[in-house]
C-alpha positions in Angstrom: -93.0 -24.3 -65.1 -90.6 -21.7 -66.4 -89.8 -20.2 -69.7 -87.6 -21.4 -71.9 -87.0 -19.2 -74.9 -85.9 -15.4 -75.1 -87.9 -12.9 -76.9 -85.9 -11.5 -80.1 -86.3 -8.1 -81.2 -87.8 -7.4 -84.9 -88.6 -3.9 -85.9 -85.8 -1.1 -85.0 -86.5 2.7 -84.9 -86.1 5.8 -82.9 -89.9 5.8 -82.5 -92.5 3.6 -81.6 -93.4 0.5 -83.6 -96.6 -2.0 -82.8 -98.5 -4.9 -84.5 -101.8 -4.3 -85.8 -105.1 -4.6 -83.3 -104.9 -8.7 -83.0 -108.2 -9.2 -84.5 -106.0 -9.0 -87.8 -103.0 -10.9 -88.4 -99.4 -8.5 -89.4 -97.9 -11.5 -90.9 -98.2 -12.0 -94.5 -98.7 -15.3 -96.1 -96.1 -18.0 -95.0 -95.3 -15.3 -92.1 -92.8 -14.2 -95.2 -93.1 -10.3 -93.9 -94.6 -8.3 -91.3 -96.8 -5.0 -91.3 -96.6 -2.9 -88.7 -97.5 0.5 -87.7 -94.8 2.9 -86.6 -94.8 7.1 -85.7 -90.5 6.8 -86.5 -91.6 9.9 -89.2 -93.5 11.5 -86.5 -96.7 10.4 -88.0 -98.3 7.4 -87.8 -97.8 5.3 -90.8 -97.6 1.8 -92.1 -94.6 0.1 -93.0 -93.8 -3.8 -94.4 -90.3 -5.5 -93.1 -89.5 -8.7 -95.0 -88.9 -11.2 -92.4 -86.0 -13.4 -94.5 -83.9 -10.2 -93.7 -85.6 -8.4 -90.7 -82.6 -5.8 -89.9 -82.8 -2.1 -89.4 -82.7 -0.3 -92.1 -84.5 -2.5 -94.1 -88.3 -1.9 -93.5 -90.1 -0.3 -96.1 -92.8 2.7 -95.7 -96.1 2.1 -96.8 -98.2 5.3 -96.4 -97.0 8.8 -95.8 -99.0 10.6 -93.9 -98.6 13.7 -92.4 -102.0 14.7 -90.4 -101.8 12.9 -87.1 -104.5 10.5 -85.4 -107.6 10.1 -86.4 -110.3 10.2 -83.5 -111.9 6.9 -83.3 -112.1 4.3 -81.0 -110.3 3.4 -78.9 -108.1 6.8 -79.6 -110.6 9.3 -78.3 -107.8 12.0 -78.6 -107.2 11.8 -82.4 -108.5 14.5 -84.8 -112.1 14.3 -86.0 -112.2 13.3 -89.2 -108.4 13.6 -90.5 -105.4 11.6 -90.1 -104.4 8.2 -89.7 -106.9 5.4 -88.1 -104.6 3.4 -86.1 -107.7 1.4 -85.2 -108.7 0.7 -88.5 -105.8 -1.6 -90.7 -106.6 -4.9 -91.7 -103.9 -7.1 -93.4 -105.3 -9.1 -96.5 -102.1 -11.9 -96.2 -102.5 -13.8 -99.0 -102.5 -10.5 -101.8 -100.4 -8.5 -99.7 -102.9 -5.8 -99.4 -103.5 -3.5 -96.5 -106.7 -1.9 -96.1 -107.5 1.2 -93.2 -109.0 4.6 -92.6 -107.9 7.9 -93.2 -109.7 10.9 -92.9 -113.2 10.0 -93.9 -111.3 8.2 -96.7 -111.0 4.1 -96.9 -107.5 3.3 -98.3 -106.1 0.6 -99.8 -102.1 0.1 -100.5 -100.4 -2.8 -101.4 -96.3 -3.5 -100.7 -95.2 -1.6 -102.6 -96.9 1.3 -101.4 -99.2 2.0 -104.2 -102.2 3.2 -102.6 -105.8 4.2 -103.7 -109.0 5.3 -102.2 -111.7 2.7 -102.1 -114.4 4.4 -101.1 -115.9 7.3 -98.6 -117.3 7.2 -95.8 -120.9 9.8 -95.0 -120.2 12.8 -92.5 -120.6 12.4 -89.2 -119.5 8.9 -88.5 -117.1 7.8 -86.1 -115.0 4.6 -86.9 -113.0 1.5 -84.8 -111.8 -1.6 -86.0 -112.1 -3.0 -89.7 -111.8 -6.3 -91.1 -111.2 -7.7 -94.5 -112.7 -10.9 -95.3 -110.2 -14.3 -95.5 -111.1 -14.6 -99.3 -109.9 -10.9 -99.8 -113.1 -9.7 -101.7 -114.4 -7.4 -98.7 -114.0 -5.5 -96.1 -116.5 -4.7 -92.8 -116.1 -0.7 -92.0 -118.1 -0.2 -88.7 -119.2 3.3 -87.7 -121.6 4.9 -85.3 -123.4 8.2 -85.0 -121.1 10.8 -84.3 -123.0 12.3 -80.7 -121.6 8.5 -79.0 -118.3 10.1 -79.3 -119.1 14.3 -78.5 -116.5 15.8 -77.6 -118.2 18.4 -75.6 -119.3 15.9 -72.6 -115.0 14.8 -71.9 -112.7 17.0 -74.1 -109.5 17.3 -73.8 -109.3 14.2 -71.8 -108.1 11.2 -73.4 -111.0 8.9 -72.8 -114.9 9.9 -72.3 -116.1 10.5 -69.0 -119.4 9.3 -69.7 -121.1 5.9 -70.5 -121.0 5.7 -74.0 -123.2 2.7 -74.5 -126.0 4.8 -72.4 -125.5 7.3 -74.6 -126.4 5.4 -77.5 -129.1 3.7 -75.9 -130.8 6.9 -73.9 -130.7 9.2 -77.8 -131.6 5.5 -80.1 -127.6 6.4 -81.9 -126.8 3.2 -84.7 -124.3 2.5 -85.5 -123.4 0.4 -89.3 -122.4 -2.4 -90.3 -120.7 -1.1 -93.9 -119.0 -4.2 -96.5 -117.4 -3.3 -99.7 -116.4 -5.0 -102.2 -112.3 -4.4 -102.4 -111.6 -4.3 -106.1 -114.7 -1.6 -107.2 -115.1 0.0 -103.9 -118.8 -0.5 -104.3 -120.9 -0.1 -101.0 -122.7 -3.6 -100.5 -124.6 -2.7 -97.5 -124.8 -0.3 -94.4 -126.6 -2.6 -92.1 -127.8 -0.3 -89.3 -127.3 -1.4 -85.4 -129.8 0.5 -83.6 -128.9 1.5 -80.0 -125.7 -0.2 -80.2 -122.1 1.2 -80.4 -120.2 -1.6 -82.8 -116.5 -1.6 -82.9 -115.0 -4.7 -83.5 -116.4 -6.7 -86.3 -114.9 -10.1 -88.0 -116.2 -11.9 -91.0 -115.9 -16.0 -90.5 -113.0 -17.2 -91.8 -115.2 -19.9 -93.4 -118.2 -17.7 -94.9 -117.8 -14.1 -95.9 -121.5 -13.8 -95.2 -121.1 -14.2 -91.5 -120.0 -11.3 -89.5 -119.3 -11.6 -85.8 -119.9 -8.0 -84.6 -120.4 -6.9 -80.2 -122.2 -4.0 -78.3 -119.0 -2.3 -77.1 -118.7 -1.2 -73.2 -122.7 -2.5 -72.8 -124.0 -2.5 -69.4 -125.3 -6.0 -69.8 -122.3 -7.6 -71.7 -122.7 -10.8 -70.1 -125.6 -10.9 -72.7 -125.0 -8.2 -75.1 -121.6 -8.1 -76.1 -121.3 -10.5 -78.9 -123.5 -10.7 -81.9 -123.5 -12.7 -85.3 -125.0 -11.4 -88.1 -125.4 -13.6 -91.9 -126.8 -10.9 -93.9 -130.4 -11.5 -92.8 -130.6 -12.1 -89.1 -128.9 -10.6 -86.4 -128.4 -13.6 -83.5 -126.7 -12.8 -79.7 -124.3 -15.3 -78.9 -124.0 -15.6 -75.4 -127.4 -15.8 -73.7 -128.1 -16.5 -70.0 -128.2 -19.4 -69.2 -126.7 -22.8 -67.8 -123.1 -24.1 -69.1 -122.9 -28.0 -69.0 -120.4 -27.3 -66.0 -123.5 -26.0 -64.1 -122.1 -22.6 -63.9 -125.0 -20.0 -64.8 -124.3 -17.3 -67.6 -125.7 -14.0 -66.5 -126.1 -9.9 -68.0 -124.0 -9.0 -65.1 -121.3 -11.1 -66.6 -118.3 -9.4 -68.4 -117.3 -10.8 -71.9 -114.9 -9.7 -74.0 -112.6 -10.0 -76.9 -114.4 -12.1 -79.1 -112.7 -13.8 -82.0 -112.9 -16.9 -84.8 -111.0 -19.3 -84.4 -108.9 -20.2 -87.5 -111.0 -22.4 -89.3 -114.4 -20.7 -88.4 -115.8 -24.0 -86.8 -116.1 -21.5 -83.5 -115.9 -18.1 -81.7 -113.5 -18.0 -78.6 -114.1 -15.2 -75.9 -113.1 -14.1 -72.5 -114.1 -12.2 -69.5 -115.3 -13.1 -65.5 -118.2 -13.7 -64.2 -120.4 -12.1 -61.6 -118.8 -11.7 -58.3 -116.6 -14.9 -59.8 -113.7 -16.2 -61.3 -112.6 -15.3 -64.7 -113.5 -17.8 -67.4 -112.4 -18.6 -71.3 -114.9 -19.4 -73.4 -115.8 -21.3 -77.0 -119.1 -21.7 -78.8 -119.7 -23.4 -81.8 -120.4 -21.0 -84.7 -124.3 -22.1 -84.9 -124.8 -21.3 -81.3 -124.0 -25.0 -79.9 -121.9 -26.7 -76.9 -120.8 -23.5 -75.4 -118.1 -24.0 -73.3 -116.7 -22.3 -70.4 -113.6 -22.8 -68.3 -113.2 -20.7 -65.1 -109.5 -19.7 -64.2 -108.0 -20.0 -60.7 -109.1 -17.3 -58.4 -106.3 -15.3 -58.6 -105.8 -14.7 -62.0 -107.6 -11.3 -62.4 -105.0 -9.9 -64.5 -106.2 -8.6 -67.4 -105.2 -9.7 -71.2 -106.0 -11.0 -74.3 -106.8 -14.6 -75.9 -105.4 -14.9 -79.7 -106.1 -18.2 -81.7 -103.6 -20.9 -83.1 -104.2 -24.0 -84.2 -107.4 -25.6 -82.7 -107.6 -25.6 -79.2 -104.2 -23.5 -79.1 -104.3 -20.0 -77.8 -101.7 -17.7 -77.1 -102.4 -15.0 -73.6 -101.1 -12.1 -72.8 -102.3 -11.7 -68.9 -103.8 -13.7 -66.5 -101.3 -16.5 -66.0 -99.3 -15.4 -63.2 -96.6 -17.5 -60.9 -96.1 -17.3 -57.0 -94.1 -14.2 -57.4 -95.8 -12.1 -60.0 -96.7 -8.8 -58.5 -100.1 -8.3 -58.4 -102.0 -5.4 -60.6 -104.8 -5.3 -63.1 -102.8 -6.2 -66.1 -100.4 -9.1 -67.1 -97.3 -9.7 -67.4 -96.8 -13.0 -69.3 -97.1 -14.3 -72.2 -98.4 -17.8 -72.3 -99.5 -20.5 -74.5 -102.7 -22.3 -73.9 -103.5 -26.2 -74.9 -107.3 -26.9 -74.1 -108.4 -30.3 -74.0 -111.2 -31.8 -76.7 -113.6 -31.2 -74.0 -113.1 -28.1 -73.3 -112.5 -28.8 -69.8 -109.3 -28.5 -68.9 -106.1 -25.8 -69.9 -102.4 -26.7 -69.9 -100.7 -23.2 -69.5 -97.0 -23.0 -70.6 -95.4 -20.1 -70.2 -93.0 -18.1 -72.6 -91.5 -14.8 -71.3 -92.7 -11.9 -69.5 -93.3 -9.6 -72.2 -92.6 -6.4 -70.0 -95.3 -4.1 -71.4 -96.6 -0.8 -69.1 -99.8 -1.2 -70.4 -99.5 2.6 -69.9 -101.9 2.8 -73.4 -103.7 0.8 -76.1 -100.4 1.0 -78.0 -98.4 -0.8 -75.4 -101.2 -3.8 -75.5 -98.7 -6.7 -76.0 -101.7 -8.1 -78.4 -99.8 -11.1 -79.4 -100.5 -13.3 -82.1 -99.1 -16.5 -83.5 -97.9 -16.9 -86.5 -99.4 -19.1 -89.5 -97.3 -21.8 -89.2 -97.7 -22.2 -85.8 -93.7 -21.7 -84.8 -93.7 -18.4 -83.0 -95.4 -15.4 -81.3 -95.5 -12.1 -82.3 -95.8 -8.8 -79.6 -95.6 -5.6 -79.0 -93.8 -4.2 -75.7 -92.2 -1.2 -74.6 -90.0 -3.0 -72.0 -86.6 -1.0 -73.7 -88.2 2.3 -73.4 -90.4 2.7 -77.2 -92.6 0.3 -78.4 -91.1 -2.7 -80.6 -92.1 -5.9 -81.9 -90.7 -8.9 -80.9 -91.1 -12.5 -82.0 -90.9 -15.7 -79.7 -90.3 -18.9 -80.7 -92.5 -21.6 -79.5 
């Protein structure tokens, strides 16, 4: 199969331009505008295009801020405790709010740009990836101790030298589960992780009580990465175990990039067994009829999995043709139709995306829209990052 449609480019700047961390769509409401994060005033900052008229010039700033990075994960080489969390933005679509961290400040700013501090987080807490619920009225902060993230042990590299997750486990770190409530600010809970490091967390797009949480970089992650939690009880998701294709789960296993699928019926995931193939997974949200479906041998190269309509993903790696040049990373983007069954994927490719995959920025991360008619991605294929837009 080839591709059949051309990638068109959205956001122009003299800097670099991504889509938020995939976990949270950048398209408003009716895909009517885009937010995206840009460093065009030599800071990072967010900014809102309005997608009936997406031509330079007309994208509006958002926040102004002048300190830098913020250290968190995954930017290791940000500032402790100042500047902008590039991790941290979650779009609320439907109000048009954006929610993220700066500083040891949570923000909130709305289009147009009126901003206000929600709340404020306790010293010596680290941050990574916040969510805001679908309904709008909270928003998941997580944090760990600060010693999982010392700089002493790695500084000035770019990424720690050391296993994090032993870290945590060896000294009994938490890390916290923290909700708020998005009109008062008020801190609903801090529901403490012990001796795991928690950075992406997701509330169900069916139940703002459910939170889907992981153990990042955990030495058993066939096991331990992905967790749920409903405000009472904290459940694993992926045991060991036997799959109704007789495969066998295992701890050894890798699993990663968990994420609901749109209507919250279930959780979708990826990763590779074992000494095996890689493998796409789905489980229902109450634990049931997990499914797995192994990928050819060959496709090793690392991506992403974002959800569309049921059964309908969109892929930014793995898929690869005769002549793809092999390497760790990806360099298509795909669409994915799964059957009922979960048996069986129809790949169709779109484009290569042309990423470097040189840092977390450069992650294509792509996402498809809400209506279902086109792909969103980041790519730094003409030299800066930009975002594009597919039609599919």
């Amino acid at each position: 199969m080839t591709a059949t449609h051309s990638p068109v480019r959205i956001t122009h700047s003299a800097g670099n331009d991504q889509l938020l961390y995939f976990t949270s769509t950048s398209l408003l409401a009716g895909d009517r505008g885009l937010v995206f994060i840009s460093d065009r005033t030599g800071h990072p900052n967010l900014f809102h295009l309005d997608l009936a008229r997406p031509q330079p010039g007309q994208e509006r700033q958002l926040t102004h801020n002048d300190h830098g990075m913020l250290k968190s994960y995954v930017y290791f080489d940000g500032a402790p405790y100042r500047g902008f969390g590039k991790a941290s933005v979650s779009l609320d679509p439907a109000n048009g709010i954006v929610y993220y961290v700066h500083g040891r400040e949570v923000r909130a700013v709305d289009l147009a740009g009126r901003e206000r501090v929600l709340a404020e987080l306790p010293p010596k807490q680290m941050t990574a990836f916040t969510h805001v619920s679908a309904d709008g009225s909270r928003l998941c902060v997580p944090t760990v101790d600060a010693r999982a993230l010392d700089d002493e042990a790695w500084h000035p590299q770019p990424k720690p030298d050391y296993d994090i997750d032993a870290r945590v486990q060896a000294e009994n770190l938490s890390s916290f589960l923290r909700v708020f409530d998005t009109r008062s600010g008020k801190q609903l809970c801090a529901e403490q992780v012990r001796r795991g490091w928690v950075t992406h967390v997701q509330f169900s797009p069916a139940n703002p009580d459910l939170i889907l949480y992981n153990h990042e970089w955990s030495a058993d992650g066939g096991i331990r990465r992905m967790w749920l939690w409903d405000g009472k009880q904290h459940r694993p998701v992926r045991t060991e175990g036997t799959l109704p294709n007789g495969r066998l789960r295992s701890r050894k296993d890798w699993t990663c990039h968990e994420m609901w699928q749109r209507d919250g019926s279930a959780i979708i995931y990826h990763g590779a067994y074992h000494e095996g193939p890689a493998y796409l997974g789905r489980v229902l949200a109450n634990g049931d009829d997990m499914r797995e479906i192994a990928l050819p041998d060959k496709w090793k190269q690392y991506g992403h999995f974002t959800v569309g309509q049921p059964r309908q993903l969109v892929t930014d790696g793995y898929y690869q043709t005769p002549d793809t040049t092999q390497g760790p990373t990806g360099h298509w983007l795909a669409l994915l139709n799964i059957d009922p069954q979960w048996t069986r994927i129809a790949w169709q490719p779109l484009a290569r995306h042309g990423s470097s995959w040189t840092s977390q920025d450069a992650h294509p991360h792509p996402i498809i829209d809400h209506a279902c008619n086109a792909v969103y991605f980041t790519s730094d294929h003409e030299g800066k990052r930009a975002v594009y837009r597919i039609e599919i």
